[in-house]
C-alpha positions as MATLAB code, in Angstrom:
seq = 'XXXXXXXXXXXXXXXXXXXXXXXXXXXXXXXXXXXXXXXXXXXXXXXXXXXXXXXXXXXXXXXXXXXXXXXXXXXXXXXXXXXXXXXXXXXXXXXXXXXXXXXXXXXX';
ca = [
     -43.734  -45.751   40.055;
     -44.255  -49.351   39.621;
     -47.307  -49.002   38.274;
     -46.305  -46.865   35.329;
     -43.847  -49.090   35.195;
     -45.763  -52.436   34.511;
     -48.262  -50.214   32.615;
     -44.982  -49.353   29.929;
     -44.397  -52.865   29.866;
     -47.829  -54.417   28.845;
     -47.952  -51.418   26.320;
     -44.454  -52.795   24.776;
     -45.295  -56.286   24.970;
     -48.936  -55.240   22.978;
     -47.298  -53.115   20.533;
     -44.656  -55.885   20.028;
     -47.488  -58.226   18.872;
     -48.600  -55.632   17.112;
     -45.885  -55.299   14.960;
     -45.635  -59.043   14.460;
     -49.318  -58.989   12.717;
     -48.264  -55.988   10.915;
     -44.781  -57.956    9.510;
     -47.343  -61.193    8.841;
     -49.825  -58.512    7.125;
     -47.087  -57.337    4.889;
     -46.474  -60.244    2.950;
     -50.137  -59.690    1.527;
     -49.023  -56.222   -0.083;
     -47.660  -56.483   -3.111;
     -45.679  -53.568   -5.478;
     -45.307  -54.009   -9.073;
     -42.738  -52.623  -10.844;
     -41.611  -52.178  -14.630;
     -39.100  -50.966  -16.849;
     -39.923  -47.666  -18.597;
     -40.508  -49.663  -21.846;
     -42.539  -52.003  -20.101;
     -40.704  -55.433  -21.165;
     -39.655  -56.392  -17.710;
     -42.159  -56.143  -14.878;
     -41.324  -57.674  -11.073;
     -43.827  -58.017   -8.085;
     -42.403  -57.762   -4.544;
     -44.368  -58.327   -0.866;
     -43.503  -55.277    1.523;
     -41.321  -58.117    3.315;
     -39.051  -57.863    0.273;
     -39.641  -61.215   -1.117;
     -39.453  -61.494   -4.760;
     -43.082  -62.794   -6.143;
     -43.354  -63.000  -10.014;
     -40.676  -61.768  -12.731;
     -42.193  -61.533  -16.088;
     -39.311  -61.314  -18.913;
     -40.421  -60.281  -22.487;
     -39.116  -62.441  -25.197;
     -37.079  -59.996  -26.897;
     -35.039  -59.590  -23.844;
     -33.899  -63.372  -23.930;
     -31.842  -62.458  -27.021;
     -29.367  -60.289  -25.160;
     -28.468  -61.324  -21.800;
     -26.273  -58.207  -20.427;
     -29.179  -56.308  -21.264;
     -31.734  -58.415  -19.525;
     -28.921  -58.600  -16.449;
     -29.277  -54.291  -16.246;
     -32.859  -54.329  -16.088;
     -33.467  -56.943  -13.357;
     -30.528  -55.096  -11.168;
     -32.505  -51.925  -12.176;
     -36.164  -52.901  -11.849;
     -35.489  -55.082   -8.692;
     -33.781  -52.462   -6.535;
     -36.799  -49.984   -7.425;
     -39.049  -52.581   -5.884;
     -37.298  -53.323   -3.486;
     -36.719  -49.569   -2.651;
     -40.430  -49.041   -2.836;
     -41.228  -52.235   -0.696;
     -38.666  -51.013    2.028;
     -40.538  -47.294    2.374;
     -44.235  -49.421    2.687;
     -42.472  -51.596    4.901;
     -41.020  -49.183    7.040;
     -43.860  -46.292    7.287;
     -46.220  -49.378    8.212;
     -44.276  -50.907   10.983;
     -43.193  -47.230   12.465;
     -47.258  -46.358   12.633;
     -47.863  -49.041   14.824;
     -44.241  -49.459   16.884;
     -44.679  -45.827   17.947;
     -48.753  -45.597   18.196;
     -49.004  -45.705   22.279;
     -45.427  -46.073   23.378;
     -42.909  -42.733   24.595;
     -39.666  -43.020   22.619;
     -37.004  -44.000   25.020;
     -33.564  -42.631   23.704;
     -31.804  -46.318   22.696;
     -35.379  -48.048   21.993;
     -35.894  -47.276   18.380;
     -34.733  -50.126   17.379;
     -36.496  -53.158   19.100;
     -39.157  -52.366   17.284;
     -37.514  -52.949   13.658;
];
């Protein structure tokens, strides 16, 4: 009993590290995104951390509209960054490890 025990534990302590190289790893994976016309484009790390914005000059002339497409081409990155984010860390948290009802989240 103590044995499987112990053995659970090294497994949790080896996927925690695990996910800790896979959080450092994300900050090297990078998601563009653009507005449909193409004159505001953002790049975003699967950590969510805002890289480069590049702004088209013709959107400096009209600042509400340049306000609606960061709101709108940010949260599409960042919506994109979260699912990479997410499927990456739940392929390693849950590689070698049985779910325990209550456990999902230490891994997150």
């Amino acid at each position: 009993m103590f044995g499987d025990l112990m053995g659970m534990m090294g497994k949790m302590k080896e996927t925690q590290e695990k996910v800790a190289q896979t959080k450092k790893s994300l900050d090297q994976i990078f998601i563009e995104e653009q507005s449909a016309d193409q004159l505001l484009k953002v790049s975003i790390s699967a950590n969510n951390q805002l890289k480069t914005i590049n702004i088209d000059d013709s959107l400096l002339e009209d600042k509400e509209q340049l306000e609606d497409y960061l709101i709108l081409v940010i949260n599409k990155a960042i919506e994109k960054a979260t699912a990479v984010h997410v499927a990456e860390i739940d392929k390693v948290s849950k590689m070698d490890l049985p779910m325990i009802p209550g456990m999902e989240d230490i891994f997150k």
